[in-house]
MILO-27134 format. One record per residue (C-alpha): residue number from 1; residue in one letter; chain; x, y, z. Coordinates in steps of 0.5 Angstrom, whole numbers, plus 2048, in hexadecimal, padded with zeros to 3 digits. Layout:
<atoms>
atom k = NUM&r = a&c = A&xx = X&yy = Y&zz = Z
...
</atoms>
This chain:
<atoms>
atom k = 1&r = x&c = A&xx = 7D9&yy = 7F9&zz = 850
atom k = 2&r = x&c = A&xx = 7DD&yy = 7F3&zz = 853
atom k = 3&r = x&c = A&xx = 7E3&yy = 7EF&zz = 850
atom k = 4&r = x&c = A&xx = 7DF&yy = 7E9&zz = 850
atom k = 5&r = x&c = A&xx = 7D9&yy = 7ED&zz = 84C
atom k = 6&r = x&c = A&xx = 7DE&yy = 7EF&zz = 847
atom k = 7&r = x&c = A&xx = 7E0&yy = 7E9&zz = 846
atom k = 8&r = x&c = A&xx = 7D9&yy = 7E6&zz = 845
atom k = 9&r = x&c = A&xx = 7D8&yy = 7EC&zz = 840
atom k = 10&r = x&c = A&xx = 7DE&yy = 7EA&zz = 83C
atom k = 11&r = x&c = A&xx = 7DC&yy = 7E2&zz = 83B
atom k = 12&r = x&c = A&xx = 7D5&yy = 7E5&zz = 83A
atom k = 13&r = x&c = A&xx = 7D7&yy = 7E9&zz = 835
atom k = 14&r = x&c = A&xx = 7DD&yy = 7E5&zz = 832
atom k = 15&r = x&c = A&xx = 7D6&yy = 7E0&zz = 831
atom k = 16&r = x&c = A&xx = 7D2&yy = 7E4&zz = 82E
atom k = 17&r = x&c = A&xx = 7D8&yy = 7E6&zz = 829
atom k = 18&r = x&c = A&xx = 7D9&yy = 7DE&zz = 827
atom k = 19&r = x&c = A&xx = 7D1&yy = 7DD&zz = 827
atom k = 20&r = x&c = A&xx = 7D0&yy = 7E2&zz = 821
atom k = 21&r = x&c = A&xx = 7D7&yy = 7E0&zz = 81E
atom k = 22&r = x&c = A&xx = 7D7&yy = 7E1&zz = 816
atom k = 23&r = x&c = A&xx = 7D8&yy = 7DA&zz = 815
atom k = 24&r = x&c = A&xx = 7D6&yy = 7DA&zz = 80E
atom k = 25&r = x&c = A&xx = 7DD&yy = 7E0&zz = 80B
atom k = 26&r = x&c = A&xx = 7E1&yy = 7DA&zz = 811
atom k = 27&r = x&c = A&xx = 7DF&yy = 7D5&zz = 80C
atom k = 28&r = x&c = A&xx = 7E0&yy = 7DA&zz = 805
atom k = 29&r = x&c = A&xx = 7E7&yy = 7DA&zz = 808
atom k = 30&r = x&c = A&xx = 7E9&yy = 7D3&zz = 80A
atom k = 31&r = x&c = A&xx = 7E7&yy = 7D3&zz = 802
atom k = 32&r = x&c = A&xx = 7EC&yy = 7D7&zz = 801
atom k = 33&r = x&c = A&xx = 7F1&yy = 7D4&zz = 805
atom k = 34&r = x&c = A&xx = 7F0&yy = 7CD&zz = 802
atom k = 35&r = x&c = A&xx = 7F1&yy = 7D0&zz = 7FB
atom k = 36&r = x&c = A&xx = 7F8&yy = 7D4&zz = 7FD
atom k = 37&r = x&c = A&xx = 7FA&yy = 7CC&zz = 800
atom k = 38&r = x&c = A&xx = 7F7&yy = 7C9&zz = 7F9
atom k = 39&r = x&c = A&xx = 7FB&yy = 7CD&zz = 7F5
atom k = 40&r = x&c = A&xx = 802&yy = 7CD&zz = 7F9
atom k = 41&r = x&c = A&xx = 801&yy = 7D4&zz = 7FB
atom k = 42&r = x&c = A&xx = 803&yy = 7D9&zz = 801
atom k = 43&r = x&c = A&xx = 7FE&yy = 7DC&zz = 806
atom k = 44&r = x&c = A&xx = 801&yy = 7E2&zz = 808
atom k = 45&r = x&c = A&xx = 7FF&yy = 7E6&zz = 80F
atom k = 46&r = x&c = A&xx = 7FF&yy = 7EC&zz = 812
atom k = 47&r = x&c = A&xx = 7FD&yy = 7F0&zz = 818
atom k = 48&r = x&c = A&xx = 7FE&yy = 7F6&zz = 81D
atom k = 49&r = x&c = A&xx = 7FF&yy = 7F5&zz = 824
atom k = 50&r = x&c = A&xx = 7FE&yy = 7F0&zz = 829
atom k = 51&r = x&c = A&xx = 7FA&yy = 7ED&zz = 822
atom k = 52&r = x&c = A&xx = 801&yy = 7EB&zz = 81E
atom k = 53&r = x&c = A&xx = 803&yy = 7E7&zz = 824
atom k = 54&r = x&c = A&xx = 7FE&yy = 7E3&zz = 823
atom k = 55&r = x&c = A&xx = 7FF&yy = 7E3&zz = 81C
atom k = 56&r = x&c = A&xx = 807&yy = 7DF&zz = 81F
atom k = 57&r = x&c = A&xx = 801&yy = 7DA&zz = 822
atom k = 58&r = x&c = A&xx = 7FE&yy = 7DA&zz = 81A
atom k = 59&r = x&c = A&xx = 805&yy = 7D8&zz = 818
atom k = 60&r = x&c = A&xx = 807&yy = 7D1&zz = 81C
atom k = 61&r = x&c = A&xx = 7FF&yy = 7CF&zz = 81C
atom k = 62&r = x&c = A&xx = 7FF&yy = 7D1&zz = 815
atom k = 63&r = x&c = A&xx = 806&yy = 7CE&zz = 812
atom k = 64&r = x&c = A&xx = 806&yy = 7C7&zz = 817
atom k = 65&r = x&c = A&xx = 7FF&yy = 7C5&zz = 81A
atom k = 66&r = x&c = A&xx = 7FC&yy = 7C3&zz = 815
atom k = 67&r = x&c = A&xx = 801&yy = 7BF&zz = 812
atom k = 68&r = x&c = A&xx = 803&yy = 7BA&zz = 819
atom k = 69&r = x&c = A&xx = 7FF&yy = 7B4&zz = 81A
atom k = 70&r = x&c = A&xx = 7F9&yy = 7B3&zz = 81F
atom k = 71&r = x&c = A&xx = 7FD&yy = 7B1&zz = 825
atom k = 72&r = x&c = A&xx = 802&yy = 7B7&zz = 823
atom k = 73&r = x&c = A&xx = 808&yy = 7B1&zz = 824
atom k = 74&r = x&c = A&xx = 80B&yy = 7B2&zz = 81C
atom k = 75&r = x&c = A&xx = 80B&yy = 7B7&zz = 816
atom k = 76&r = x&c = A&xx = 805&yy = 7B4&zz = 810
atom k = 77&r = x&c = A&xx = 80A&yy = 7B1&zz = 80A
atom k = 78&r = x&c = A&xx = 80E&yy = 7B6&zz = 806
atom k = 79&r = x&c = A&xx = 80A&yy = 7B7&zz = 800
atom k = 80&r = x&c = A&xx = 804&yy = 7B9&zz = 803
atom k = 81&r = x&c = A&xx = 805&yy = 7C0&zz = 801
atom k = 82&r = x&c = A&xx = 806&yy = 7C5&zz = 806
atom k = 83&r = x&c = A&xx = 802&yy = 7CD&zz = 807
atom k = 84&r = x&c = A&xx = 807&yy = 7D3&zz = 807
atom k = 85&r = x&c = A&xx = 805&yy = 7D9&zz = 80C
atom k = 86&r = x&c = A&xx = 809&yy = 7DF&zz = 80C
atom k = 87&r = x&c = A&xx = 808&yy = 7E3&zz = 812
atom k = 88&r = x&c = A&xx = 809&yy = 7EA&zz = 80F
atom k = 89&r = x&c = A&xx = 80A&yy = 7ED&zz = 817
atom k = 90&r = x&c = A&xx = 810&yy = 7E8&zz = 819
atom k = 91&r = x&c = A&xx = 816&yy = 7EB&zz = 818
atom k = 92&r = x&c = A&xx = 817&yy = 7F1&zz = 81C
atom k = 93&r = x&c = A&xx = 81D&yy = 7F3&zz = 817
atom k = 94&r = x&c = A&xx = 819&yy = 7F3&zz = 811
atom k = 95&r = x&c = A&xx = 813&yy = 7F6&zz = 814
atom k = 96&r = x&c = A&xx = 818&yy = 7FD&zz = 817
atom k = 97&r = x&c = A&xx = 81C&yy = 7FD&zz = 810
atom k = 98&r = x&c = A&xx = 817&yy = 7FE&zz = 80C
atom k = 99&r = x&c = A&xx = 814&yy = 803&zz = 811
atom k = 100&r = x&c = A&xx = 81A&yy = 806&zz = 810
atom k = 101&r = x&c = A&xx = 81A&yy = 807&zz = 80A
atom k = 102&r = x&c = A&xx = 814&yy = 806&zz = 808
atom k = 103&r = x&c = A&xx = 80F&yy = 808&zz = 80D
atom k = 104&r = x&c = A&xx = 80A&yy = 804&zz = 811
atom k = 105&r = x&c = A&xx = 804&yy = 804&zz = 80C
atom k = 106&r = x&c = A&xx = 808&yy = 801&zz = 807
atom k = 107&r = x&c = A&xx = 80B&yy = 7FC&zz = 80C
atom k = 108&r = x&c = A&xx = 807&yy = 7F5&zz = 80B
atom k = 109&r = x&c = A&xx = 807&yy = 7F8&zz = 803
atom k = 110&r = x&c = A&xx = 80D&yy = 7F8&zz = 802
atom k = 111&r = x&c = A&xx = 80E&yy = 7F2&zz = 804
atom k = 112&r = x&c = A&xx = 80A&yy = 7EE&zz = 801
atom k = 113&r = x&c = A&xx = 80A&yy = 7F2&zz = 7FA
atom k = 114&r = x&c = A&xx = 811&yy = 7ED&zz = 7F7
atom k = 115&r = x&c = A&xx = 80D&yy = 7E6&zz = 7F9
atom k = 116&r = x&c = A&xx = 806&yy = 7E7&zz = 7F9
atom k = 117&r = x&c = A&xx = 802&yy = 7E3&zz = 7F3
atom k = 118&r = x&c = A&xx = 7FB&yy = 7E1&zz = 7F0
atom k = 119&r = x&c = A&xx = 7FB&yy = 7DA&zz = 7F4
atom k = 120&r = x&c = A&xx = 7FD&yy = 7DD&zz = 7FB
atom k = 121&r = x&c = A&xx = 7F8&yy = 7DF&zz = 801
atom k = 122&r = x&c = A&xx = 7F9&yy = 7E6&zz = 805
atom k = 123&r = x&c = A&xx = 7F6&yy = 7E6&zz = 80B
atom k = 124&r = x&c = A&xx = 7F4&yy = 7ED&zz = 80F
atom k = 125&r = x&c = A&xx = 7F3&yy = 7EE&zz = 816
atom k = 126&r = x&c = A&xx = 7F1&yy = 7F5&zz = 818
atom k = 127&r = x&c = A&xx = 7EC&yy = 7F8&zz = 81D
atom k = 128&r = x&c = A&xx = 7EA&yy = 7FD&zz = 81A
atom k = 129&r = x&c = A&xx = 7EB&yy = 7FB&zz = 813
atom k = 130&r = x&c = A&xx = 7EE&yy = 801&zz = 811
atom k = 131&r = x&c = A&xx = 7F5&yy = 800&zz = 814
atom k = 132&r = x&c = A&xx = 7FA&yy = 803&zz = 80E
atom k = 133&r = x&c = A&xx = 7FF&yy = 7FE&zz = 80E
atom k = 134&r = x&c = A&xx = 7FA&yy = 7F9&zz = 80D
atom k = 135&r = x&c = A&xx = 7F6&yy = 7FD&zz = 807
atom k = 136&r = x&c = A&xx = 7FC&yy = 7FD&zz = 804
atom k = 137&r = x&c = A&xx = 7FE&yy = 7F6&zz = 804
atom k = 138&r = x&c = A&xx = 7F7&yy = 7F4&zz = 802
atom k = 139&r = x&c = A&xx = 7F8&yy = 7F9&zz = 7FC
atom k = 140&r = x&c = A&xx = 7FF&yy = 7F6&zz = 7F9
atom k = 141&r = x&c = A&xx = 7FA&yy = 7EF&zz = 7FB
atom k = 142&r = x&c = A&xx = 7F5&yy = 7F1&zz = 7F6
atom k = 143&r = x&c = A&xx = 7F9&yy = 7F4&zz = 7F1
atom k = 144&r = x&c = A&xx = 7FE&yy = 7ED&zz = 7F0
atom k = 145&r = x&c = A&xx = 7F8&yy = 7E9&zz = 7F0
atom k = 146&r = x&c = A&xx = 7F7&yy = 7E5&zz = 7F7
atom k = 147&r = x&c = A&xx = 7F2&yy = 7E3&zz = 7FA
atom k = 148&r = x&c = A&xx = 7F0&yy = 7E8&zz = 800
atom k = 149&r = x&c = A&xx = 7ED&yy = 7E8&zz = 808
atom k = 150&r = x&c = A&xx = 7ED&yy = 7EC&zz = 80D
atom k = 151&r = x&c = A&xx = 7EB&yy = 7EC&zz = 815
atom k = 152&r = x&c = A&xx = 7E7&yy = 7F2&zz = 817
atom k = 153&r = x&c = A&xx = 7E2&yy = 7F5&zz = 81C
atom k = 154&r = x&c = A&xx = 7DD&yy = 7FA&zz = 81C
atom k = 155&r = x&c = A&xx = 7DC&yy = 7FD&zz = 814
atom k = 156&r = x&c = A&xx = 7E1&yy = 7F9&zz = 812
atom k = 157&r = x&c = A&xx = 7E4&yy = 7FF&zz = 810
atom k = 158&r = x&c = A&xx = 7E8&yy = 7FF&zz = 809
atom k = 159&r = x&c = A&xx = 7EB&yy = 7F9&zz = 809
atom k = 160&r = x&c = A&xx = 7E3&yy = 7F6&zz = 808
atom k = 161&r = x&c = A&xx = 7E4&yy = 7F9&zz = 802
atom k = 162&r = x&c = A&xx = 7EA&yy = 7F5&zz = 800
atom k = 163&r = x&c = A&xx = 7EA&yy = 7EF&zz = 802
atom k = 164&r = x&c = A&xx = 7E7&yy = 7E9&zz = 7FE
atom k = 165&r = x&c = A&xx = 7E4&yy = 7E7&zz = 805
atom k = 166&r = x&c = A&xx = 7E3&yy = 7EC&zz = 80A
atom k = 167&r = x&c = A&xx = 7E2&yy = 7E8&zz = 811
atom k = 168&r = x&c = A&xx = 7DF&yy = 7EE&zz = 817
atom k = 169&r = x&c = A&xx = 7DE&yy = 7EC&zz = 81D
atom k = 170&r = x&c = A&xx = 7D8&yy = 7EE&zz = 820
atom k = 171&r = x&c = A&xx = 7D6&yy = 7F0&zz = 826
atom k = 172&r = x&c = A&xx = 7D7&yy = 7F7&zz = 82B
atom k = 173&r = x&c = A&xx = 7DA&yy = 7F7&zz = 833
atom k = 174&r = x&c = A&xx = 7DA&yy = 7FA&zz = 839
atom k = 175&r = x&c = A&xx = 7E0&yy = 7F7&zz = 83B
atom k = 176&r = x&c = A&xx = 7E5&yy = 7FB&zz = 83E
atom k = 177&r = x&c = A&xx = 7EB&yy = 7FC&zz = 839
atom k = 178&r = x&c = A&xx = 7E6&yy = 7FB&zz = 833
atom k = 179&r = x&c = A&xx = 7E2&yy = 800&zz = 832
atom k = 180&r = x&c = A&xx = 7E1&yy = 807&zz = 82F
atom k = 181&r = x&c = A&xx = 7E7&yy = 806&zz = 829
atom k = 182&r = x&c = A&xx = 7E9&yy = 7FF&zz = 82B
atom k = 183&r = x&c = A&xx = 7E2&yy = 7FD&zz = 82B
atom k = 184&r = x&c = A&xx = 7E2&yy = 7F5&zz = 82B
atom k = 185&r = x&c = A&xx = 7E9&yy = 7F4&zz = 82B
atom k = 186&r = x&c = A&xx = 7EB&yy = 7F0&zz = 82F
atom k = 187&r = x&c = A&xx = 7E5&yy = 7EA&zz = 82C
atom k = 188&r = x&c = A&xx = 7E8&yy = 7EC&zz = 825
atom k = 189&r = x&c = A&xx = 7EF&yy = 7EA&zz = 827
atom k = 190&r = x&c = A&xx = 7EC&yy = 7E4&zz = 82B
atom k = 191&r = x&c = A&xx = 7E8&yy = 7E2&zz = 824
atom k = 192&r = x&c = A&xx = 7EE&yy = 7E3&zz = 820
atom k = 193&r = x&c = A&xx = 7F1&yy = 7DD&zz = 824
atom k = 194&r = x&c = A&xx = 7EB&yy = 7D9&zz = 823
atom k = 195&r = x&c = A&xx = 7EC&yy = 7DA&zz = 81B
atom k = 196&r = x&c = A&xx = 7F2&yy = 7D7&zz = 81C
atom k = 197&r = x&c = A&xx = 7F0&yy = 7D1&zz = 81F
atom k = 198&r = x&c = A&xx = 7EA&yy = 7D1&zz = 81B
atom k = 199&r = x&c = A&xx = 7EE&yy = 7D1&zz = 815
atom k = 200&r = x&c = A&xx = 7F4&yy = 7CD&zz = 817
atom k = 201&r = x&c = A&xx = 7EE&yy = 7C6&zz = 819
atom k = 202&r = x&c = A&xx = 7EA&yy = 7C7&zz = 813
atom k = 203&r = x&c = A&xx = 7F1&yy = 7C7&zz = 80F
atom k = 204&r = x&c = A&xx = 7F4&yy = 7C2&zz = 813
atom k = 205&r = x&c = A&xx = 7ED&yy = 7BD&zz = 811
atom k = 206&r = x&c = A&xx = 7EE&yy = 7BF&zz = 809
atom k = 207&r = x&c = A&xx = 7F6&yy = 7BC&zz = 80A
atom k = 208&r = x&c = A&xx = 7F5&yy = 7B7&zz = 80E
atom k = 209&r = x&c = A&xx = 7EF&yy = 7B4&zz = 808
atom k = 210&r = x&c = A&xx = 7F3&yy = 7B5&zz = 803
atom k = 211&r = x&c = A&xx = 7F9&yy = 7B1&zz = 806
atom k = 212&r = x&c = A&xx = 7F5&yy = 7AC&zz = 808
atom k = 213&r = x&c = A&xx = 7F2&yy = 7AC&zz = 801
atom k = 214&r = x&c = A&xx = 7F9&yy = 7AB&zz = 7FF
atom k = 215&r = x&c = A&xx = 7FB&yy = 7A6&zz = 802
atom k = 216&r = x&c = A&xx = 7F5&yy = 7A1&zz = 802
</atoms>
C-alpha cells in the first residue's frame, strides 16, 4: 500500500473513531470535572508513555486556559477560584524514588495515597485498561473516596471495573504501528488530547459564566 494510501486509511479510520465516540461517559466526566472544581478539589493524572506526556499537555490547559479572558491579554479576577491539577508522572525524580523503593506498580499509588480525598478527580489513561501502575492508583482512588475515570481501548480491561466512568475508545485498525497488541493505539492517544480540549472548553464556558454572573 502507498503512503498516500496509508495516510487516507489513518484519517479514515481516526473518522470513524470520532463518529462513534461515547459522547455520553465524555459528558458524565465533565460532570465530574465540574463538581471537583465546585468543591475546590484536586484532578489528579496518570499515564504510561507517550500518554503521561500528554497529560504535561492536560497540566498547562487544565490549570491556566480556562482561567485568561477571551482575548487571552489578561488573567480573570483573583477570586474566581482556580482547579488544581497534579500531573502524577511529572517529576522524573519521584517517579524513579519511588520505583526504587517501592517498585513501578505502586509508583502512581504511592504518590497519590498521602493527598488524595473524597472531593478529588482521578483520571486514568491506559490502553489496555490493565496497566498495574495504573490499577493500583485507582484502587488507593477508590479506597479514599474520590471520584474516578479512566481512558481505555478494547475491553477496558480492569480499569472498567474501577473507574466511576470508564471512557473506551472504540474502533480497530490496520494501520501500521497499531495493530495486533497496539490495536488502535494511536487513535486512542489522539482522543486523549481531544478530551483535554474538549474538557478544558466546556470548563472554560462554566467559569466564564459564572464570572460573568459575578460581576453583573
Amino acid at each position: 500500500m502507498s503512503s498516500a494510501a496509508l495516510i487516507r486509511l489513518y484519517l479514515t479510520e481516526q473518522q470513524k473513531v470520532m463518529e462513534d465516540f461515547p459522547v455520553g461517559q465524555l459528558d458524565r466526566l465533565a460532570a465530574l470535572l465540574f463538581a471537583t472544581y465546585d468543591s475546590g478539589g484536586t484532578v489528579y493524572g496518570m499515564a504510561n508513555g507517550g500518554n503521561a506526556g500528554t497529560l504535561d499537555h492536560f497540566l498547562c490547559d487544565f490549570t491556566h486556559h480556562p482561567f485568561v479572558s477571551e482575548d487571552k491579554s489578561r488573567p480573570l479576577p483573583a477570586g474566581v477560584p482556580r482547579l488544581r491539577f497534579v500531573n502524577l508522572c511529572g517529576s522524573p525524580s519521584e517517579l524513579s524514588g519511588l520505583v526504587n523503593d517501592l517498585g513501578a506498580d505502586e509508583m502512581y499509588a504511592a504518590s497519590l495515597a498521602p493527598f488524595v480525598g473524597a472531593r478529588d478527580l482521578v483520571m486514568a489513561f491506559s490502553g489496555s485498561g490493565n496497566s498495574p501502575n495504573v490499577v493500583r492508583a485507582l484502587q488507593v482512588a477508590r479506597e479514599a473516596g474520590a471520584h474516578t475515570f479512566a481512558m481505555t481501548k478494547g475491553d477496558g480491561g480492569r480499569c472498567r471495573e474501577l473507574a466511576d466512568v470508564c471512557l473506551v475508545v472504540p474502533g480497530s485498525s490496520a494501520f501500521p504501528g497499531q495493530t495486533g497488541g497496539n490495536d488502535n493505539n494511536f487513535h486512542f492517544e489522539d482522543m486523549a488530547l481531544s478530551v483535554n480540549h474538549i474538557l478544558v472548553g466546556l470548563l472554560k464556558a462554566r467559569v466564564a459564566a459564572a464570572a460573568a454572573a459575578a460581576a453583573g
